[in-house]
GUKOL-535805 format. One record per residue (C-alpha): residue in one letter; x, y, z negated. Coordinates in steps of 0.001 Angstrom, whole numbers, plus 500000, padded with zeros to 6 digits. Layout:
NODE   code       xx       yy       zz
NODE      A        X        Y        Z
...
***
This chain:
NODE   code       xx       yy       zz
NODE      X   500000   500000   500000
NODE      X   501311   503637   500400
NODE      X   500981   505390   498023
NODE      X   501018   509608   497509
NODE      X   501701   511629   494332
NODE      X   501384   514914   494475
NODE      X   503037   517367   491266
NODE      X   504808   520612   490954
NODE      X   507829   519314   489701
NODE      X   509732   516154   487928
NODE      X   512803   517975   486217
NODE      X   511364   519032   483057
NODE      X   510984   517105   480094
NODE      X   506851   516327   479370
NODE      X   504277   513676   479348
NODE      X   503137   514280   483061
NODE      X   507106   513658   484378
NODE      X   507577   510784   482084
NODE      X   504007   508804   482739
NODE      X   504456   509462   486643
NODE      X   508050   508176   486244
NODE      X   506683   504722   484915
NODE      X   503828   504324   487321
NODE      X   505053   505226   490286
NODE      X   508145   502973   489493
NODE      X   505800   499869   488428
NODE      X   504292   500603   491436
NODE      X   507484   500211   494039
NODE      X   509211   497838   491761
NODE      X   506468   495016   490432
NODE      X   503779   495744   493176
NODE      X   505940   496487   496058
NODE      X   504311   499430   496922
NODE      X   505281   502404   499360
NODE      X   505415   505206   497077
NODE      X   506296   508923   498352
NODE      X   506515   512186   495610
NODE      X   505526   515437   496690
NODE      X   506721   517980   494712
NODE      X   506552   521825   495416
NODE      X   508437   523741   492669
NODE      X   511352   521304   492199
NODE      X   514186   524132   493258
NODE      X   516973   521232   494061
NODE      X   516832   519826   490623
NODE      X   517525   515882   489642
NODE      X   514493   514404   488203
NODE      X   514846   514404   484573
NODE      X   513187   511161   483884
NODE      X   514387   507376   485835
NODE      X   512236   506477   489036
NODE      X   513063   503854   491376
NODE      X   515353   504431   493874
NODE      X   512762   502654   496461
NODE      X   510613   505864   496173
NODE      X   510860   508548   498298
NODE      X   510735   512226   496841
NODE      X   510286   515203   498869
NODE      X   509956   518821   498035
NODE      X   508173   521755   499611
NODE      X   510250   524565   498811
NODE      X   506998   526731   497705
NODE      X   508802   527755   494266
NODE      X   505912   529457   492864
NODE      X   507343   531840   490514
NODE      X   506573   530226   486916
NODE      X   504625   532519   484390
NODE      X   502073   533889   486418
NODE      X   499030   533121   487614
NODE      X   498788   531147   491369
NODE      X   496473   534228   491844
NODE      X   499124   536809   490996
NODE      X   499676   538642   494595
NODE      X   503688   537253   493912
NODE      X   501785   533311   494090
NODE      X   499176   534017   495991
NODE      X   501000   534769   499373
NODE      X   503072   531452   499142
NODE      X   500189   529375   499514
NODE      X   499474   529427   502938
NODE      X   502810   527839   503311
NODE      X   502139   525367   500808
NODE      X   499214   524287   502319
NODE      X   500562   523931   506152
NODE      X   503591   522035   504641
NODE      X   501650   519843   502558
NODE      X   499341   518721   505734
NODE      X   502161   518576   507637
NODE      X   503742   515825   505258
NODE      X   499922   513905   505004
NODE      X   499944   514132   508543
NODE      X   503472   512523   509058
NODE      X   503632   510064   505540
NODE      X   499902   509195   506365
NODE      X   499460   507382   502992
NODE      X   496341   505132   501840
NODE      X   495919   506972   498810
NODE      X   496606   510312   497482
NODE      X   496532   511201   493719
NODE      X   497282   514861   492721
NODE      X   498666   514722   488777
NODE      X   499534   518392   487722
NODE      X   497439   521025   488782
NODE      X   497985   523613   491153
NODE      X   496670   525165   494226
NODE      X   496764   522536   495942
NODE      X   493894   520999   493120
NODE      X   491934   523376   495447
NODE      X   492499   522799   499236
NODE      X   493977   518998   499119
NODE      X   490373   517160   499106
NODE      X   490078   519023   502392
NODE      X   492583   517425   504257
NODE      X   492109   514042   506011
NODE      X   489328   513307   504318
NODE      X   489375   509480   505536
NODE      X   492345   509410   502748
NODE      X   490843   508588   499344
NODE      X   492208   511293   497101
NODE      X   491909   511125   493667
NODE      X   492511   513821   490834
NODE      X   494374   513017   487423
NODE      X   494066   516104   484246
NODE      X   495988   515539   481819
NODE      X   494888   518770   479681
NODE      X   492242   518853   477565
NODE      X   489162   521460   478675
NODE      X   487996   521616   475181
NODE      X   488702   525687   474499
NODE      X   487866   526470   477774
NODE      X   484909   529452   477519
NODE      X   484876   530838   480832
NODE      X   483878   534207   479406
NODE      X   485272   536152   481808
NODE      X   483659   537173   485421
NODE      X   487637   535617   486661
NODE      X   487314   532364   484488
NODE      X   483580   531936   485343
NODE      X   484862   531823   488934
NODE      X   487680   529539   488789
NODE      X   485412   527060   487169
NODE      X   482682   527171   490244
NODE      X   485213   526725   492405
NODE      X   486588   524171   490369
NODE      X   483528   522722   490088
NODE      X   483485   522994   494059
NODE      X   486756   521121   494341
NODE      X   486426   518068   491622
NODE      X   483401   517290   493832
NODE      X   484895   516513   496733
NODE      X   487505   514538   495172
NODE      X   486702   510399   495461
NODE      X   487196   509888   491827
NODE      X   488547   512157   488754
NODE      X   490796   509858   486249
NODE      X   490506   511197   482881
NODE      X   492581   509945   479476
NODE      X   490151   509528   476847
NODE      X   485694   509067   476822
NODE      X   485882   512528   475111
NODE      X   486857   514553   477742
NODE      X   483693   513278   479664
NODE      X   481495   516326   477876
NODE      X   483482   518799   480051
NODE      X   482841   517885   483529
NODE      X   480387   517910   485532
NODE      X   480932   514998   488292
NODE      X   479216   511983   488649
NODE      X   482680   510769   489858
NODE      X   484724   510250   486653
NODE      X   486485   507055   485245
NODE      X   488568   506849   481846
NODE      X   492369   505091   482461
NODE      X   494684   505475   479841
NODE      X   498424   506427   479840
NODE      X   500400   503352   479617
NODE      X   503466   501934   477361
NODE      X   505995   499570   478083
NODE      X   506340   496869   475315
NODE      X   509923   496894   473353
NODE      X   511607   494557   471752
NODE      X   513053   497588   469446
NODE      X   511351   497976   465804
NODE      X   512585   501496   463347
NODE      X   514314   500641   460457
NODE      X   511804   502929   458653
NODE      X   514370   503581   455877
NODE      X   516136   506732   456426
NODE      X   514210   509790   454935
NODE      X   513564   511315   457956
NODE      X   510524   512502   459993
NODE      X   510640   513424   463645
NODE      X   508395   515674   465613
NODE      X   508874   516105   470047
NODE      X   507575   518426   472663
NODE      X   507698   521176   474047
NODE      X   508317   523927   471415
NODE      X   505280   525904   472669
NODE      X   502440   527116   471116
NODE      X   500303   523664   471965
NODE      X   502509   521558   469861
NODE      X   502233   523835   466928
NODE      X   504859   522895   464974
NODE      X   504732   526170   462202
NODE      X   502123   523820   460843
NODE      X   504277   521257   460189
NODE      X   506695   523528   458427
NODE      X   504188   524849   456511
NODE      X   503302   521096   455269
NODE      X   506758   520219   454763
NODE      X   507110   523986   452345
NODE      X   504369   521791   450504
NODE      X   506358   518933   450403
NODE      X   509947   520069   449526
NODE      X   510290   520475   445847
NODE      X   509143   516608   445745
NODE      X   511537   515505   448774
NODE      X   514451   517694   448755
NODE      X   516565   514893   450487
NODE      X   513868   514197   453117
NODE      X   514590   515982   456449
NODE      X   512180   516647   459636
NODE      X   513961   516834   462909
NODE      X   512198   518746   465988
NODE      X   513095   517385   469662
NODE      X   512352   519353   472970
NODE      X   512638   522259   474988
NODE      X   512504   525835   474000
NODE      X   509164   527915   475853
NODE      X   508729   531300   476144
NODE      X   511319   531681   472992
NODE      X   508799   529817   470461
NODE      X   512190   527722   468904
NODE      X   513433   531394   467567
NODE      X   509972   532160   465897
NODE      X   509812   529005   464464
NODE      X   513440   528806   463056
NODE      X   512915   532368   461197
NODE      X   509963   530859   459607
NODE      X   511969   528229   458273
NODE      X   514619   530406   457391
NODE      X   511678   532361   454836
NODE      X   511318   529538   453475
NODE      X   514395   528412   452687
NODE      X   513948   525347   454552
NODE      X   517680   525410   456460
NODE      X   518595   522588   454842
NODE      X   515593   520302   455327
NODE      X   514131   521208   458854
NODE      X   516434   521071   462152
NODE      X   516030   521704   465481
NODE      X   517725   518618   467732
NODE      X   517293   519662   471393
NODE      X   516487   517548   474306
NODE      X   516620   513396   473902
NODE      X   517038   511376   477185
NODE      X   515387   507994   475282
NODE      X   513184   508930   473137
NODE      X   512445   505190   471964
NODE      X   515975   504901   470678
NODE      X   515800   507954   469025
NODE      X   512336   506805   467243
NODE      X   515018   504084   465487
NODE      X   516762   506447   463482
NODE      X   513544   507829   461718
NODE      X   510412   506641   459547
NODE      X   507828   509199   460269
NODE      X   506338   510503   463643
NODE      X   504519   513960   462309
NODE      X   501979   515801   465502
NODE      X   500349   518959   464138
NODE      X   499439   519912   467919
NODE      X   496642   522261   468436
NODE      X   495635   520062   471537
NODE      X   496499   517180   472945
NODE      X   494439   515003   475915
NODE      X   496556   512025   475758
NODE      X   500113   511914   474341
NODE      X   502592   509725   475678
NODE      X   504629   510444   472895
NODE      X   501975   509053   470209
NODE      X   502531   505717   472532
NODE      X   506381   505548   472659
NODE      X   506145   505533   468888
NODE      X   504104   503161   468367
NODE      X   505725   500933   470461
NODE      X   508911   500845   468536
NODE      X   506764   500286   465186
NODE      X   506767   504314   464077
NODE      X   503795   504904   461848
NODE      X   502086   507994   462334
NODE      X   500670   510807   460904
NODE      X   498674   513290   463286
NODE      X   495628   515812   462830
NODE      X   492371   515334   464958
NODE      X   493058   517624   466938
NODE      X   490823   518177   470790
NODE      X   490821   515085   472209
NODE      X   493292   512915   471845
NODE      X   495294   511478   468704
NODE      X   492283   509307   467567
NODE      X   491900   507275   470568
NODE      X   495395   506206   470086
NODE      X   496267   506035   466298
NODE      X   493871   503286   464424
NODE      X   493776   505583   460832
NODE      X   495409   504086   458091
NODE      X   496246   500942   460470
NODE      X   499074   502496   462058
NODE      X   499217   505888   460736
NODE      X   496826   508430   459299
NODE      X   494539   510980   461351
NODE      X   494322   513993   459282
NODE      X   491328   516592   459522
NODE      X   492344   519038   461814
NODE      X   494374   522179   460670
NODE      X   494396   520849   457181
NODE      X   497720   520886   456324
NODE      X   497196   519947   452314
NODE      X   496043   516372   453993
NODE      X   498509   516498   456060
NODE      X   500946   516832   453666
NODE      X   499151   513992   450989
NODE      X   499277   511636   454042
NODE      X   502860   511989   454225
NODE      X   503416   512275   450870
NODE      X   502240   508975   450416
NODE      X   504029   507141   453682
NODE      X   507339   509245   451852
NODE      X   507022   507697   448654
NODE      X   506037   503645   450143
NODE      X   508494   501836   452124
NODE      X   506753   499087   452432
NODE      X   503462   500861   453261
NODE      X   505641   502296   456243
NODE      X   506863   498533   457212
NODE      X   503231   497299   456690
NODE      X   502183   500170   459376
NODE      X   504955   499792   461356
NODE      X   504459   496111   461951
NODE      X   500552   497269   462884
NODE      X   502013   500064   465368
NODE      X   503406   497311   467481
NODE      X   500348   494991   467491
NODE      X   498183   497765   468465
NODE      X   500155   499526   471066
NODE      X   499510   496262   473259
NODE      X   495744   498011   474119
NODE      X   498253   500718   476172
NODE      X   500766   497583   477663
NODE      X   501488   498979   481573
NODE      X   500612   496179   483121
NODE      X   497071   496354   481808
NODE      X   496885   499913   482538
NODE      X   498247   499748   486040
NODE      X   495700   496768   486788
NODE      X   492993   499464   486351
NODE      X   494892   501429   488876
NODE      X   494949   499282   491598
NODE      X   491248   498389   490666
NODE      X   490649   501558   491594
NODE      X   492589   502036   494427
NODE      X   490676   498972   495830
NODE      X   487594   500277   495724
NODE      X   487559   503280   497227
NODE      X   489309   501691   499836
NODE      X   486405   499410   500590
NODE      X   484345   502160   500914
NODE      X   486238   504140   503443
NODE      X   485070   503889   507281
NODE      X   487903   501946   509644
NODE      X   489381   503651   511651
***
């Protein structure tokens, strides 16, 4: 089968780059399948994550500037370009299938284009705080609205995200896992946090929980993995620096495998103001992590089975938060008892299971396109 992904780039570290990385792999390497990346803002940069070297990746060259709006006049007069070299590509690749993961402009012209080629539409954001107060959001959304129709089939992560769309074309697939053999320790006083170091992963909260914490733990450290945004990693570290937490919370940079670093550690904290799906919730469980995570919009609680594998904490309430690590800080064994649980359940997420629903899918709108 050929196969098309379309994203704006692969080179920085997130949970769209790293779940395309493993699918479109398992799909060249275990299924055999001709797999092409389209990328348009990749601006001659190695893709940060592994892919298989059977899959070919090409770039546009659109190099939206990043910041702006696609409707700021500086976007807005690249996308003619990106739209005659993306159905130039379609026209020469001519793949079976066509799923479009990040979202772009081309969310908004690609259902137009050969429509004999099932193309199908991935979000990986949650819509939850979406108003569309605006007169400008209120039009985005009809034409987004317009667009989603016209798409065969729109894969969402988790059943809650169903209450904010309107298509009669929507089916729920997961992010996958890969099994490991590796298991944490769970005995070093340390608890680690990763993303982004944005505003969505909201990790103040978690060193406000930790100021709760520290009188009782002074030897306990949390470490904080990922890229800086927008100069959020400054902000942060002077609000650990009025607290006098130096000496307790660090900032570690960027890790190529996560997994290993998961070893080292006996706590995976999220206090993320949204979240639709996270891959990294998966990776930790699959090296027997236990986590604690708030219920935050709309996805911890499909993944985390509370107190099975972790605890899901009421949202914002970092007191909970901070009892519910309190009492994985103070229990080895409780950690080791939810560690041992993390495994077991990550096998609901194992790839192979997810990437059977994939070509499920695949196969059925195939069916139901005319021959040509």
């Amino acid at each position: 089968m050929k196969i098309l992904y379309l994203t704006d780039q692969t080179y920085l570290h997130g949970g769209i780059e790293k779940v395309l990385s493993q699918k479109a792999s398992y799909f060249s390497d275990v299924d055999g399948d001709e797999v092409t990346i389209v990328t348009y803002n990749q601006q001659g940069h190695k893709p940060v994550y592994p892919f298989s070297k059977k899959i070919k990746q090409i770039d546009l060259g659109i190099n939206y500037v990043e910041g702006i709006s696609y409707f700021h006049p500086t976007n807005l007069k690249k996308i003619p370009k990106h739209r005659y070299t993306l159905k130039k590509v379609l026209k020469e690749i001519q793949p079976e299938v066509v799923i479009s993961c990040s979202f772009g402009p081309d969310f908004y012209f690609i259902p137009f284009f050969q429509k004999q080629i099932p193309k199908i539409k991935e979000f990986h954001s949650t819509r939850h705080f979406i108003n569309y107060n605006s007169a400008k959001e209120r039009i985005l959304k009809y034409l987004s609205d317009y667009a989603e129709k016209h798409y065969d089939k729109i894969v969402l992560l988790n059943e809650d995200e169903t209450n904010y769309y309107k298509s009669d074309n929507l089916i729920i697939i997961p992010n996958p896992t890969e099994t490991d053999d590796r298991t944490c320790s769970l005995s070093a006083k340390k608890i680690i946090a990763a993303g982004r170091i944005s505003f969505q992963k909201n990790f103040e909260d978690l060193v406000q929980v930790f100021d709760l914490l520290k009188s009782d733990f002074p030897d306990w450290e949390v470490h904080i993995y990922g890229d800086d945004y927008l100069g959020r990693r400054a902000e942060i570290q002077s609000q650990i620096n009025e607290l006098g937490l130096e000496r307790n919370i660090f900032f570690k940079g960027v890790t190529e495998d996560l997994k290993e670093t998961f070893l080292d550690y006996s706590i995976y904290a999220m206090t993320s103001n949204h979240e639709t799906f996270p891959m990294v919730l998966l990776e930790a469980l699959a090296v027997g992590l236990p986590i604690v995570s708030y219920d935050c919009p709309t996805g911890p609680n499909r993944i985390v089975i509370d107190k099975s594998d972790g605890f899901i904490v009421p949202y914002k309430n970092s007191a909970i938060f901070a009892e519910q690590l309190k009492q994985l800080m103070t229990d080895e064994s409780r950690r080791k008892e939810m560690g041992a649980q993390a495994k077991i359940n990550a096998r609901r997420f194992e790839i192979s299971k997810v990437m059977t629903q994939w070509k499920d899918l695949f196969r059925n709108l195939l069916s139901f396109q005319p021959q040509t």
